[in-house]
C-alpha positions in Angstrom: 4.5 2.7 -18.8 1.5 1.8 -20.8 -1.5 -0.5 -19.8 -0.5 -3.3 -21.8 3.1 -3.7 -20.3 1.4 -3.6 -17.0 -1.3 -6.0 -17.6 1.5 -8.4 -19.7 3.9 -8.4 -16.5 1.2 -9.1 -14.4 -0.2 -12.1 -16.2 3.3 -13.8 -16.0 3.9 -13.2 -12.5 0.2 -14.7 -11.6 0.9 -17.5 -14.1 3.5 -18.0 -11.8 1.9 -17.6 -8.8 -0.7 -20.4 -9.8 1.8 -22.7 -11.2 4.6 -22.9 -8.4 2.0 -25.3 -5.7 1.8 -27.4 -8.8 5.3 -27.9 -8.9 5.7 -28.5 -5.5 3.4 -31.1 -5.6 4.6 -32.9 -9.0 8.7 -32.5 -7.2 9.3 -35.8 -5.1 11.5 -33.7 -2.4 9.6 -31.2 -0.4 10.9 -27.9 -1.8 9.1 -24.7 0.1 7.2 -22.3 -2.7 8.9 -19.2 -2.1 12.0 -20.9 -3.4 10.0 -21.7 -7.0 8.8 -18.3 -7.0 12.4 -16.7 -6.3 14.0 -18.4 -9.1 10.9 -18.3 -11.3 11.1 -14.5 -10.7 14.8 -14.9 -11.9 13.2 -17.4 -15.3 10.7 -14.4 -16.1 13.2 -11.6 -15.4 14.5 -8.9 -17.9 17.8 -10.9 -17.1 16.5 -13.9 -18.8 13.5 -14.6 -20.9 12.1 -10.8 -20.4 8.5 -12.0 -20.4 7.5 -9.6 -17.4 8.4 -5.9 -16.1 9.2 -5.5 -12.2 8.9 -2.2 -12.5 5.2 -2.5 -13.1 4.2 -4.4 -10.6 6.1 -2.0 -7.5 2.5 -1.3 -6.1 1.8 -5.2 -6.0 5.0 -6.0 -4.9 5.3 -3.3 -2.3 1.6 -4.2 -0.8 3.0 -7.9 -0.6 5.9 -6.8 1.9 2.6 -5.2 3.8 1.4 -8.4 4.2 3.7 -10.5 4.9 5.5 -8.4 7.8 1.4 -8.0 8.8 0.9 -11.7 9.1 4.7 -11.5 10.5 3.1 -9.6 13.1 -0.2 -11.8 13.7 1.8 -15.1 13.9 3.7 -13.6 16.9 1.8 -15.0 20.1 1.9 -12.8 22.5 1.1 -15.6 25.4 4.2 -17.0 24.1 6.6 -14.1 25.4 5.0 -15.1 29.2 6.5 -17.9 28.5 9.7 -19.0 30.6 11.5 -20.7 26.9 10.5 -17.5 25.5 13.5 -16.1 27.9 15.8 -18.5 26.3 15.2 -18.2 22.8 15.7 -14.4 23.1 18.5 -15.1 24.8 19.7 -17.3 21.7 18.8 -14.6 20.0 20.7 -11.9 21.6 24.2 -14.5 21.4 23.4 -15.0 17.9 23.6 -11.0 17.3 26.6 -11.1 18.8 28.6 -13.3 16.7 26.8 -12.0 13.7 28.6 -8.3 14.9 32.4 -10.2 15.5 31.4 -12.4 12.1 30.1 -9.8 10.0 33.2 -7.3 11.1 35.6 -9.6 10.4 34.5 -10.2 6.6 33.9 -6.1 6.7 37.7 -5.6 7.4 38.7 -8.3 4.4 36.8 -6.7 2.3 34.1 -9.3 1.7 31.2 -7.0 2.5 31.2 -3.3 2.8 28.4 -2.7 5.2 28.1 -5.3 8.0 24.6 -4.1 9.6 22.3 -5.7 6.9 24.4 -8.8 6.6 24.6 -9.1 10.5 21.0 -8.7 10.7 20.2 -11.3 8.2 22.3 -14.3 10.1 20.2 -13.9 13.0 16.4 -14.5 11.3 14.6 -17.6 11.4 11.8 -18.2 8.7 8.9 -19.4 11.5 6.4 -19.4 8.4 8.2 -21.9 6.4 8.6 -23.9 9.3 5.6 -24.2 10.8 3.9 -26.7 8.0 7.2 -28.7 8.2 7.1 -29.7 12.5 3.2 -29.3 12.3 3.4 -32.5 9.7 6.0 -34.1 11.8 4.0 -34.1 14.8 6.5 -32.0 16.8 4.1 -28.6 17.8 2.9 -31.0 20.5 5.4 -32.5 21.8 8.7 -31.1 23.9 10.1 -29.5 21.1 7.2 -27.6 20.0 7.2 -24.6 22.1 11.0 -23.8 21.7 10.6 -24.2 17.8 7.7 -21.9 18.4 9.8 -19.4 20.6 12.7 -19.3 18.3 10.8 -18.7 15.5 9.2 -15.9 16.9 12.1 -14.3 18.4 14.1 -15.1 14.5 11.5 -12.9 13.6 9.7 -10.2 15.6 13.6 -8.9 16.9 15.6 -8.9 13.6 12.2 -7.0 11.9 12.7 -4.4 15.1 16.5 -4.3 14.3 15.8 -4.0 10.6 13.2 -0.9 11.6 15.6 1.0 13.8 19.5 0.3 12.0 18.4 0.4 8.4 15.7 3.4 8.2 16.2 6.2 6.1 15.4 8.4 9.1 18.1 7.2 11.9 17.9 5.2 14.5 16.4 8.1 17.4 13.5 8.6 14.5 13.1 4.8 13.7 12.7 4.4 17.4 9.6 7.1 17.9 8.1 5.7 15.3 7.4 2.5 17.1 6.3 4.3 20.0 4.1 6.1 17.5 2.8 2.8 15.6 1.8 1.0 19.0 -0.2 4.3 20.7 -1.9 4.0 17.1 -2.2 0.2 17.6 -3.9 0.7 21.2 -6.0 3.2 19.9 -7.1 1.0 17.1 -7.6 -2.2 19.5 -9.3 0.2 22.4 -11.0 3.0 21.1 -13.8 1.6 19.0 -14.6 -0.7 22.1 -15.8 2.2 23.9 -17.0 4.9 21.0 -18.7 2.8 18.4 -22.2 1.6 18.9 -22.7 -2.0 19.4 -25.1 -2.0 16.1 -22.2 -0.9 13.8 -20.0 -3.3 15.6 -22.7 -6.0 14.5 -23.0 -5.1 11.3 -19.1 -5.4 10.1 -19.8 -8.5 12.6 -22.6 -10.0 10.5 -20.6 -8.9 7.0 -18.1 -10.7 7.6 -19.5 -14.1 5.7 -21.2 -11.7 3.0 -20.5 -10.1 0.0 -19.3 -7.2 2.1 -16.8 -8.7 3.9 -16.9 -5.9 6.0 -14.1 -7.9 8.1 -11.3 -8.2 5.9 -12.2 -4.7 4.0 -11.6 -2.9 7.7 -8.5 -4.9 7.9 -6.9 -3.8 4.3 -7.4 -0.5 5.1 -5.6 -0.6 8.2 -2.6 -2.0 6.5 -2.7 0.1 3.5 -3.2 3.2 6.0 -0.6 2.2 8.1 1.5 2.2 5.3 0.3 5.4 3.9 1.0 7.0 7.4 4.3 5.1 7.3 4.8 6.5 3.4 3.9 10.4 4.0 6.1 10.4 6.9 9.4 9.1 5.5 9.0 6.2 7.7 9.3 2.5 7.3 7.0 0.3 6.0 7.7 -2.8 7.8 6.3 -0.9 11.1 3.2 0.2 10.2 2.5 -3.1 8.4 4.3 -5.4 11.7 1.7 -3.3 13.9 -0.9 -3.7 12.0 -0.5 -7.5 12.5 0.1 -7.1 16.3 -2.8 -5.2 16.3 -4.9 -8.4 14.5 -3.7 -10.2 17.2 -4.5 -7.8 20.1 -8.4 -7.0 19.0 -9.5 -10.9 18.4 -12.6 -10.5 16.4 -15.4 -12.7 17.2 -14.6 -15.0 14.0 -10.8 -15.4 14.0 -10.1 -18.2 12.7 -12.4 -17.3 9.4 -10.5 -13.8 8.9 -7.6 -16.0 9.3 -8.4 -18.1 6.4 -9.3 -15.0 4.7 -6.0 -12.9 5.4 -4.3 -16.2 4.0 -6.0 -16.6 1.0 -5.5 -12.3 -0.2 -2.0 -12.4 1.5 -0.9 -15.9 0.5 -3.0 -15.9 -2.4 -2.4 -13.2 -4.1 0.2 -9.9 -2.8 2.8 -12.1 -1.3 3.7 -14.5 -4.1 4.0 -11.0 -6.6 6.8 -9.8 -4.0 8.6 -13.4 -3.9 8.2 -13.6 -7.7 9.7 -9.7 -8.4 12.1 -10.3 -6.0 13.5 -12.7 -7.6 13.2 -10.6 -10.8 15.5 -8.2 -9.2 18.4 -10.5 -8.2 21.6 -10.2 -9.2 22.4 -13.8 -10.3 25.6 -12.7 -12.6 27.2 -12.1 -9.4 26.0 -15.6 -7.8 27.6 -17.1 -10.8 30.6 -15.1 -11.3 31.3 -15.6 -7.6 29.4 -18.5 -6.1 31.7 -19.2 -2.7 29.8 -15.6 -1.0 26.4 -17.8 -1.4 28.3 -20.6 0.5 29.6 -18.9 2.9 26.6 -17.1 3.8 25.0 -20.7 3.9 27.7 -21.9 6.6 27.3 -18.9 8.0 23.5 -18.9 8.9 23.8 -22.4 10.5 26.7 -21.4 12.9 25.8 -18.4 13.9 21.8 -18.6 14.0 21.7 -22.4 14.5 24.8 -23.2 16.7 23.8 -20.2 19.2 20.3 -21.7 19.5 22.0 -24.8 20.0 24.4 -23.6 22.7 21.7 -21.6 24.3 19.1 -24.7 25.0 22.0 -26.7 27.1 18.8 -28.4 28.9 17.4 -30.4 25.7 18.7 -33.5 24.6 21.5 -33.9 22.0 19.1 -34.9 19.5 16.8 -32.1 20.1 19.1 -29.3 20.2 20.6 -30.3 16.8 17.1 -30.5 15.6 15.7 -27.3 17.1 19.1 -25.3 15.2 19.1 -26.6 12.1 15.1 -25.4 12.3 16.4 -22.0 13.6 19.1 -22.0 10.8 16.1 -22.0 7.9 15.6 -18.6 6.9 14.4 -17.2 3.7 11.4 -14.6 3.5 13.0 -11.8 6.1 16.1 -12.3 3.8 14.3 -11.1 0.7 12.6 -8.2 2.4 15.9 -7.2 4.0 17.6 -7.5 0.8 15.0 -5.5 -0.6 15.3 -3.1 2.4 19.0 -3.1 2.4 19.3 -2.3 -1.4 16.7 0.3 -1.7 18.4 2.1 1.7 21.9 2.0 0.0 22.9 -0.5 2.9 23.9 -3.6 0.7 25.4 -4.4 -2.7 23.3 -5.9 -4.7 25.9 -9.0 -5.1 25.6 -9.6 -1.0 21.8 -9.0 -1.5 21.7 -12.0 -4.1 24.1 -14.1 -2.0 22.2 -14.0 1.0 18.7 -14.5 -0.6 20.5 -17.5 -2.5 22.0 -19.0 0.7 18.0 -18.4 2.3 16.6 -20.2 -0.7 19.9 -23.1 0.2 18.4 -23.4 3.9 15.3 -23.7 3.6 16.0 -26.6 0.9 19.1 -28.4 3.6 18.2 -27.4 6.8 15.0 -28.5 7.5 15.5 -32.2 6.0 18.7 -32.5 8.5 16.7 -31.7 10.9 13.9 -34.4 10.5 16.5 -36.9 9.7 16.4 -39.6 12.2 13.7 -38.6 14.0 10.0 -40.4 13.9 6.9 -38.5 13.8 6.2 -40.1 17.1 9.1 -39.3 19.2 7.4 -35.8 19.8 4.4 -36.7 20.3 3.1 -37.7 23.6 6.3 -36.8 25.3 6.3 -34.2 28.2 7.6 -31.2 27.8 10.0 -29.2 29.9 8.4 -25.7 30.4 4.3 -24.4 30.2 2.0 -25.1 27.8 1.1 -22.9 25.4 -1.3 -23.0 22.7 0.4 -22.4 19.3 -0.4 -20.0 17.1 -2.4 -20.8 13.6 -0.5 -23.5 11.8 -2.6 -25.2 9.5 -2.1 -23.9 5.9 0.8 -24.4 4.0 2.6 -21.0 3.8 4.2 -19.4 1.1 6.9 -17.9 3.1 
């Protein structure tokens, strides 16, 4: 493929990229930007106007699942699995995962889907990066709600990426499962060793780059994740491990300015690899088979509200009526895991591409439904203020609006 071609695709996809907040801001309803990117992906497409190649931006695109399984990995507090709610929301978890498996069989026997694993999977994710902006805004991180919103979002999202890691790798489930022993003695090593080998002069030197033109910082951090991935890569291993360590591992070392590498993973994550994935994504969907057959979309829409959202529900019996339908219809939303594990799934041989689309259609459906539903009624005060049945615990980084 020639330069041109490249550097044409590209330009269309960062137009893109720069144009979606625009629209969000000029659309009266709140509408998350991973859904403008998706279906601009699907507007720029070789299916429709043809104005950009997705095969020439597979590097971008594949550095942009990196990073957002990476910050995947950093959001995950790990305070928050001390946590006694953090008990009950893997709990949800685990009851969602099993009506996913009677669900997902039953549509495998009638012919709706021919391998239930991926689609199983995908009913039992909770998008805790869309989210987060939404019940930030409302007020709710602080009140009673907040730290089972927090909770379910983590376990919607650290578990399924483990299930995704061990049931869909190329290597088997026995390999998938050494790998993550092998990714977190390279995690400790990272987090530990330097501690104890590297001088305190060098370790004040990436300190004091961190605000310069060096940004020695941020630089040591992309080559963790791109080496994690190369690891991951040469080995005939997955991605999403090396890249979902390397977050954990962000989170383990705390560097002496956190919340400024913060700001600065969001602005080369957020700003940049993350939105080329969403937007070739979208390039890749099969929308002929949304239109040709549009009840598997809302089926898998129904679908990810009873299973995800009514076992959430079930699960927090100790919550009010208004807050447990709240809390699942938050659970419910679920978009950015569904494009990777489309992307996954399809690449693996583990899903047609007509469930892939349906699924990442009925993602794009949620995060558009659910999380209005579950605001409506409510005030931004009713969280606020009020106590809170379990321990505090401080919440993880919240304040920039997230692509995902």
């Amino acid at each position: 493929m020639d330069l041109e071609t490249e550097l044409t695709s590209l330009f269309f996809v960062l137009l893109l990229a720069a144009t979606a907040p625009i629209l969000v801001g000029l659309i009266p309803v709140r509408i998350p930007q991973v859904v403008i990117l998706l279906f601009g992906g699907v507007l720029i497409g070789p299916e429709m106007l043809g104005l950009a190649d997705d095969s020439a931006l597979d590097l971008f695109s594949q550095v942009g699942l990196g990073f957002l399984f990476l910050l995947a990995g950093y959001e995950i507090d790990l305070e928050l699995i001390k946590q006694p709610v953090m008990k009950r929301a893997a709990s949800a978890w685990l009851v969602s995962v099993a009506v996913s498996l009677v669900v997902t069989g039953i549509l495998a026997m009638l012919g709706v889907v021919s391998a239930f694993v991926p689609i199983a999977i995908g009913l039992t994710t909770t998008a805790l990066g869309t989210i987060l902006p939404i019940v930030k805004d409302a007020g709710l991180l602080e009140g009673r709600l907040g730290k089972p919103i927090l909770a379910n979002g983590a376990s919607g999202e650290f578990l399924p990426i483990l299930a995704i890691a061990i049931f869909l790798g190329t290597s088997g489930e026995f390999v998938a499962i050494l790998t993550l022993v092998f990714f977190g003695l390279i995690a400790l090593a990272v987090v530990y060793v330097p501690r104890r080998l590297v001088p305190m002069n060098v370790s004040d030197i990436v300190a004091r780059g961190t605000e310069s033109t060096s940004q020695a910082t941020l630089r040591w951090v992309a080559a963790l994740l791109v080496g994690l991935l190369l690891v991951a890569s040469s080995l005939g291993l997955d991605v999403i491990l090396g890249a979902f360590i390397a977050g954990v591992v962000l989170r383990l070392s705390q560097p002496r300015d956190i919340e400024l590498l913060e700001h600065k993973l969001d602005a080369i994550g957020y700003g940049f690899f993350i939105p080329i994935f969403f937007i070739v994504s979208g390039m890749g969907l099969d929308v002929d088979s949304i239109v040709e057959n549009p009840g598997r979309l809302v089926l898998f829409f129904v679908l990810l509200l009873v299973v995800r959202g009514g076992s959430v529900y079930f699960m927090h019996w100790n919550l009010p009526r208004q807050d447990r339908r709240t809390l699942a219809f938050f659970a419910a939303t679920a978009l950015p895991l569904l494009v990777a594990l489309a992307e996954i799934g399809m690449d693996s041989g583990h899903m047609q591409p007509a469930n892939a689309a349906a699924l990442v259609g009925a993602g794009a459906l949620s995060v558009l439904v659910f999380p209005l539903l579950a605001m409506r009624g409510r005030r931004t005060s009713d969280a606020a203020g009020q106590g809170s049945a379990t321990d505090d615990v401080t919440p993880p980084h919240a304040g920039t609006e997230r692509t995902g």
